[in-house]
C-alpha positions, 0 to 999 in steps of 0.5 A, spaced: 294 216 878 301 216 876 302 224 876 299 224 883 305 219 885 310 223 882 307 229 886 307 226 893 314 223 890 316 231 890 313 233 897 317 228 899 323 229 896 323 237 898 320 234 906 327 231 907 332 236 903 328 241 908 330 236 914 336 235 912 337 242 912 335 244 918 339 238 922 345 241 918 344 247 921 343 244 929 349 242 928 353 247 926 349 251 932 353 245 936 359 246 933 359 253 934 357 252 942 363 246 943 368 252 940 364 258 944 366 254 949 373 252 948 375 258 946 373 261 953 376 255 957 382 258 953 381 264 955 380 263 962 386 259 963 392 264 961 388 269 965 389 264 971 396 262 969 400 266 976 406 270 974 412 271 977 412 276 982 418 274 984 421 277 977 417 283 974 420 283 967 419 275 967 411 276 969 412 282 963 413 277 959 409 272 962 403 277 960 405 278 954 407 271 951 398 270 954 396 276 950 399 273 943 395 266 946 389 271 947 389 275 941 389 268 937 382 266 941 380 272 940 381 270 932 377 264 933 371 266 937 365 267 933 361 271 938 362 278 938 361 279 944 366 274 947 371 276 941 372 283 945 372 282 951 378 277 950 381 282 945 381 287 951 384 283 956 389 281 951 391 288 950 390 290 957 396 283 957 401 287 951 400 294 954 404 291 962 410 294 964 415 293 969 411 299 972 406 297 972 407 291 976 412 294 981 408 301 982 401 300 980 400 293 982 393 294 985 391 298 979 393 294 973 391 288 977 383 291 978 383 293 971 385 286 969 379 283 974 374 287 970 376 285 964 376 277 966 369 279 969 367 282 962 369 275 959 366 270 964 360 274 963 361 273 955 361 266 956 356 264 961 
C-alpha cells in the first residue's frame, strides 16, 4: 500500500513538472510574439517617418539615423525572416546618397518600397 502512494505521489509529481513545463514554454512563445510584434511596429515607424525633401542632405541623414534604429531591431528579432528584411531595409537606408534622392528619386524610392513590403509580409 504505502509503496502504491509513493507511486502515484511520483506520477503526480512528474504530471506537474511536465505541466509546469509546458506553461513555461507558452509563455515564452507569447513573450516572443508580443517582441515579434513590437519590433515590427518599430520597424514600420521609422520607415514612415517622412524625410525632408526640402534638404536632400538632412533626408540623408535622416535615413541613415532610421537605419542605426533598423539595424538595432533587426538585432532584437528573433524571427529569421523578419531579421533580414529589416537588416536589408536598413542597408537600403545607410546606402542613401544626396544622388540618390536628388537624381534617382523614383529609384531608390521603389527599392525602399519593395523592402517595406518584404517586411510587412515578414511580420504578418
Amino acid at each position: 500500500m504505502r509503496a502504491t502512494i509513493v507511486v502515484i505521489a511520483a506520477f503526480a509529481a512528474i504530471t506537474t513538472l511536465g505541466a509546469c513545463g509546458s506553461i513555461a514554454e507558452t509563455a515564452s512563445s507569447v513573450a516572443n510574439t508580443a517582441t515579434t510584434v513590437q519590433v515590427c511596429a518599430d520597424a514600420l515607424s521609422q520607415v514612415s517617418i517622412p524625410l525632408d525633401v526640402s534638404s536632400p542632405q538632412r533626408a540623408v541623414d535622416q535615413a541613415h539615423q532610421a537605419a542605426t534604429e533598423l539595424s538595432a531591431l533587426a538585432a532584437k528579432a528573433a524571427d529569421t525572416t523578419i531579421n533580414e528584411a529589416i537588416a536589408a531595409l536598413a542597408r537600403t537606408m545607410t546606402s542613401v546618397t544626396v544622388d540618390d534622392l536628388v537624381g534617382r528619386p523614383a529609384q531608390w524610392l521603389a527599392d525602399q518600397a519593395g523592402q517595406v513590403a518584404t517586411l510587412t509580409g515578414a511580420c504578418s
